[in-house]
C-alpha angles and dihedrals in degrees: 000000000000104000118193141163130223078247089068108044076050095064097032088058089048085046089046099054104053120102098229087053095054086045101047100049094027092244129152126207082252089069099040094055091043079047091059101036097060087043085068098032091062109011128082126250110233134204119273101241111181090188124078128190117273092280116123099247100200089207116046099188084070087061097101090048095055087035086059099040096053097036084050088055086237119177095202135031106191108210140143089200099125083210092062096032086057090066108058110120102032115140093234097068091057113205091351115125123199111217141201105221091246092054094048091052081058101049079049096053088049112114105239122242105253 
């Protein structure tokens, strides 16, 4: 399941938009929109949650991202942000991961245990 917040939509559109955006990864505004719209076709909106749990988020404006992602019982959040990515592996998101996207592709190519 994709879980995601209005928050979030929000900032991905921002992050869309921008030229240097368009010119580093090659994508249009055709793609962007298709991007977002699938991400609300087939993901889950989740809860807005303001509260995180008591881990020192270096960038506060990434709370509602962790907030949504705990509360949603999420077991990856998929970012490239260095200030989420920092904190994979803390004991207060439980059995949540943070993820780079490459990393994520491999946990997905990997054969399942059966």
């Amino acid at each position: 399941m994709v879980l995601y917040s209005a928050a979030l939509i929000s900032e991905l559109t921002g992050v869309l938009g921008r030229p240097a955006f368009h010119s580093r990864y090659n994508i249009t505004d055709d793609v962007g929109v298709q991007l977002l719209n699938r991400l609300q076709t087939h993901g889950d909106l989740g809860t807005e949650y303001e509260r995180v749990p008591p881990v020192l988020v270096r960038d506060q404006q990434d709370e509602h991202i962790l907030a949504a992602a705990v509360a949603g019982h999420a077991d990856y959040l998929v970012t490239g942000d260095r200030d989420l990515l920092v904190l994979d592996g803390d004991p207060a998101l439980g059995s949540l991961r943070i993820v780079t996207p490459a990393a994520f592709l491999s946990i997905l190519d990997r054969p399942s245990a059966s």
